[in-house]
C-alpha positions in Angstrom: -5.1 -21.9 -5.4 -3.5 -19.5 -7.1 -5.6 -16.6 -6.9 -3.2 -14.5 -4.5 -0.5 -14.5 -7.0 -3.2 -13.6 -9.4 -4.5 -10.5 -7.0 -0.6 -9.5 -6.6 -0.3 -9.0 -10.2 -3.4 -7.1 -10.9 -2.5 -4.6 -8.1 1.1 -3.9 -9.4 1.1 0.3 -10.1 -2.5 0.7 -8.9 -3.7 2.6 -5.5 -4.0 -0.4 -3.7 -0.7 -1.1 -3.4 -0.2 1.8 -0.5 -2.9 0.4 1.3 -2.4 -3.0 1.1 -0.8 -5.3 4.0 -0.9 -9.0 3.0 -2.1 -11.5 0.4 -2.6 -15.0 1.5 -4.7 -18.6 1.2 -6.3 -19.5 4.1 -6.5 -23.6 3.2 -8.5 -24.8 5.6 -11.3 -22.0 4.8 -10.5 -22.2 1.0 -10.0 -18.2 0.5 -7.5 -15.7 -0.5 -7.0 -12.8 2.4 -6.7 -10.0 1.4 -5.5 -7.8 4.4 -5.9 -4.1 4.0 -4.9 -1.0 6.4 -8.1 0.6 5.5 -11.1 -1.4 4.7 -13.0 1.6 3.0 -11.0 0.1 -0.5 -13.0 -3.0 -0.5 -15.9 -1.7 -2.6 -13.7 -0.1 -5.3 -11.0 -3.4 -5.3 -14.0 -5.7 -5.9 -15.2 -3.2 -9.1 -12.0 -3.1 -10.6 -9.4 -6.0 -9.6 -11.7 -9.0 -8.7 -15.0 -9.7 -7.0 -14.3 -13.5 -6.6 -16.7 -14.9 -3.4 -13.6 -16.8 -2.3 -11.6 -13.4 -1.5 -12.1 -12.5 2.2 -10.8 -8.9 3.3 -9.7 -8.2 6.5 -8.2 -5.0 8.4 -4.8 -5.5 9.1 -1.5 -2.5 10.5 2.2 -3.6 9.2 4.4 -3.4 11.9 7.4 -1.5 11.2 10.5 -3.9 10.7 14.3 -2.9 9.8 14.1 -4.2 6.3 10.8 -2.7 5.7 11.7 0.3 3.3 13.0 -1.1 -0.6 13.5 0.6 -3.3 10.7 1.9 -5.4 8.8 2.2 -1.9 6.5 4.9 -0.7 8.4 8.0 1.5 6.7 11.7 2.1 7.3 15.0 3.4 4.6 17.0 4.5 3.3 17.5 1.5 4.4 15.5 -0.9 4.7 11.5 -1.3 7.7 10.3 -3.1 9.7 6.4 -4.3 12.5 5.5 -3.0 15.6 5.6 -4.9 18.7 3.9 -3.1 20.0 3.4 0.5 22.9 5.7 0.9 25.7 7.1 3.1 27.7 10.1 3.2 30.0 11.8 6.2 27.5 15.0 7.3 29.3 18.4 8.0 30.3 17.1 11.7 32.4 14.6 10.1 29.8 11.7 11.0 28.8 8.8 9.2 25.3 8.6 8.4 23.0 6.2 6.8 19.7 7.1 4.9 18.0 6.9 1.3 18.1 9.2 -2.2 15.0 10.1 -3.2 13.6 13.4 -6.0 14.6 16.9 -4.9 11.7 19.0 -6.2 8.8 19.4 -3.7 10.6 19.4 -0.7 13.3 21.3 1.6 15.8 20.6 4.1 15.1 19.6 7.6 11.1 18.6 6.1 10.7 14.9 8.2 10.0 12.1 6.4 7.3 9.3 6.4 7.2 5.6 5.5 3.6 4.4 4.2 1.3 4.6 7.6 2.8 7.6 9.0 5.8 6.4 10.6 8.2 8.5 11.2 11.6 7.5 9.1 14.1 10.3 8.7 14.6 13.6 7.8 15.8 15.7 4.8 19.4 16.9 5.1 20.8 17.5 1.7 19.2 18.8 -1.4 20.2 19.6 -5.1 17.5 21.1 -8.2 19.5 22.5 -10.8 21.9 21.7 -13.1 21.9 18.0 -13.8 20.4 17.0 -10.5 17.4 16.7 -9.1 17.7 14.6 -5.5 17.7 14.7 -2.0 19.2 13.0 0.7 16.6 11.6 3.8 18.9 10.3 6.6 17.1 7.6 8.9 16.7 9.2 12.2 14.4 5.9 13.7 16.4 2.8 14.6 13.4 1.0 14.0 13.8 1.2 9.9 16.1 0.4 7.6 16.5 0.6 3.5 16.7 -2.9 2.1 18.6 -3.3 -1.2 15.7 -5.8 -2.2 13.8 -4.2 -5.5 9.9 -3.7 -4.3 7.6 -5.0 -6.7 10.2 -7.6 -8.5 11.7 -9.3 -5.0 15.3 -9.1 -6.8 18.3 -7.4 -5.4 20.9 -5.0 -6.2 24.9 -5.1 -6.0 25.6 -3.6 -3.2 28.0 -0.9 -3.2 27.7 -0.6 -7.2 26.2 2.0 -9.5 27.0 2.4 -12.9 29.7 4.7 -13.9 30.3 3.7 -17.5 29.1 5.7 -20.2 25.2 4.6 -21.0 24.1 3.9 -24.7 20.7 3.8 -26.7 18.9 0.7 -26.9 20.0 -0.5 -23.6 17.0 -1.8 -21.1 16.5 -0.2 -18.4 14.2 -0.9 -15.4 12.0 1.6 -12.9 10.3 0.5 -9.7 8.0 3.8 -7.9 5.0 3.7 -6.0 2.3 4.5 -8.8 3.1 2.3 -11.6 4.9 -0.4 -10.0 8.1 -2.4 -12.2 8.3 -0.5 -15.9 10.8 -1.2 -18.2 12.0 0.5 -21.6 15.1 1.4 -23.6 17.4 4.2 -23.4 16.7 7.1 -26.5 18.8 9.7 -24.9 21.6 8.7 -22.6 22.5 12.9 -22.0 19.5 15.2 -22.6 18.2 18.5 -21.2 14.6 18.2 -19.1 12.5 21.7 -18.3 10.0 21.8 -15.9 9.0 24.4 -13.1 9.9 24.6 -9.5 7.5 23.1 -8.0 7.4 26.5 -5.4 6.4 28.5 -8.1 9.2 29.5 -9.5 10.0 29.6 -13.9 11.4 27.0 -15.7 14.3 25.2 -15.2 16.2 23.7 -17.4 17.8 20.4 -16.6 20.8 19.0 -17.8 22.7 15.3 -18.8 19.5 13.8 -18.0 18.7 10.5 -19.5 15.6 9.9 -21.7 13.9 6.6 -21.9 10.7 4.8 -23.0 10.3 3.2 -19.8 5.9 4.1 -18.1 6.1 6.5 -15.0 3.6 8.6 -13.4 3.0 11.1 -10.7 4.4 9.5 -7.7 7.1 7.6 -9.3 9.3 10.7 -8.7 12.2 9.5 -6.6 12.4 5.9 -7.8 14.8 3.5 -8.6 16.0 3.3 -11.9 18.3 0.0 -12.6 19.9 -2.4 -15.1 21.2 -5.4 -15.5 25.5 -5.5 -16.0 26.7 -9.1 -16.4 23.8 -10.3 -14.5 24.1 -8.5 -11.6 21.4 -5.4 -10.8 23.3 -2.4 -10.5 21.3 1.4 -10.0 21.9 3.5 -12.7 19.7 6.6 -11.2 16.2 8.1 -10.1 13.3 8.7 -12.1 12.5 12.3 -12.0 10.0 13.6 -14.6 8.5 12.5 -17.6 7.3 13.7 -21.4 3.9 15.4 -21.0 2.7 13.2 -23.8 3.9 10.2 -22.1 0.9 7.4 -22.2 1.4 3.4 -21.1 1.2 3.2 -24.8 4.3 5.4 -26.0 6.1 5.9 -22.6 8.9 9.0 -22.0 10.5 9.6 -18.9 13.7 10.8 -17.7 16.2 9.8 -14.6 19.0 11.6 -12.8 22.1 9.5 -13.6 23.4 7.9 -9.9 26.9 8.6 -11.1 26.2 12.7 -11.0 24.5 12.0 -7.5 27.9 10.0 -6.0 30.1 12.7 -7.7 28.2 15.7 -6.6 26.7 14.6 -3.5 28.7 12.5 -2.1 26.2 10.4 -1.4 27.4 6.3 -2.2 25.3 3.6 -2.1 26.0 0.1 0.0 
């Protein structure tokens, strides 16, 4: 039976993916699982993913594990959710080494705590830039019971650790996204240095963003934060997090825009392992 691999697919950049624990065939019953943190989903996922008699759901809590946060995973503040971008260190103003994860800057502040998906508590916000070309923050993991994985959610490959690209980026080349609302996008580069303008998200006028780059790759609202990669002699390296996109922007004719990792490392000081 195939039908969980099926189900995985379908679910790929939909709701369900936040709620969702577990997808398996139980062989001796003949039935796909489908394991859920919250079982008040089950009417909607039947309407539109599959109402096959052979799926079973079931209520089911994800214990927290070290290698439970990858990139393009779900992280929040108090008010806002976010993707993850990259795990991270950098030496804090005491002179320490600390580990953590880059995710967007707008929509949150320093010293907000931060949230995996089912409200465990992860890290907190320590270092923040919006302006100029940046648009990132910092969370450093304050729970030894997490960890940030350099495994890619939603594609199950991983990245070179310890690389980003540096190089100067080109048109045409493919890039790839992974967030929390639309799952694994891809696209090519149109603009490899652009401006962006959008508001604070406080309130404040419009900012104008710059050495962006600009690619036809889907996002949504919800993606902001996530990991934006490509592939450099076969090995997936992060080239940046996906920040905003074109207000036109449709699955049809996508536009979004990333923060390039290289302006994070230089600025930041923030490198990935």
């Amino acid at each position: 039976m195939n039908g969980n691999n099926k189900i995985g697919d379908a679910i790929v950049g939909t709701k369900y993916i936040e709620v969702m624990s577990m997808i398996c065939v139980n062989e001796i019953e003949n039935v796909v699982e489908v394991k859920m943190r919250d079982l008040s989903y089950e009417k909607e996922f039947r309407a539109e993913i599959c109402d096959h008699p052979c799926i079973r759901f079931e209520k089911m809590e994800v214990e927290p594990s070290k290698t439970d946060l990858k990139p393009g995973g779900y992280i929040s503040n108090p008010t806002s959710s976010y993707s993850i971008g990259w795990r991270g260190w950098r030496i804090n103003n005491a002179g320490n080494y600390t580990e953590g994860l880059v995710t967007a800057g707008h929509g949150n502040r320093v010293g907000d705590k931060a949230e995996t998906s089912g409200g465990h508590k992860f890290g907190k916000f320590v270092k923040r830039r919006f302006g100029g070309n940046l648009d990132a923050s910092f969370v450093q993991r304050t729970s030894d019971s997490f960890d940030v994985s350099n495994t890619i959610k939603f594609s199950g490959s991983s990245l070179k650790a310890g690389y980003c690209v540096t190089g100067n980026l080109c048109p045409k080349q493919k890039v790839y996204k992974v967030g929390m609302k639309t799952g694994l996008t891809m696209g090519e580069i149109i603009s490899p240095s652009c401006k962006a303008y959008y508001p604070e998200v406080d309130g404040g006028s419009v900012i104008t963003f710059s050495d962006y780059v600009n690619a036809n790759y889907y996002s949504d609202r919800g993606d902001s934060g996530g990991l934006v990669y490509m592939d450099v002699n076969g090995a997936y390296v992060i080239a940046g997090i996906s920040v905003c996109r074109g207000n036109d922007s449709k699955p049809e004719n996508p536009n979004s825009s990333f923060v390039k990792a290289s302006n994070i490392v230089d600025q930041m000081e923030i490198y990935p392992y």
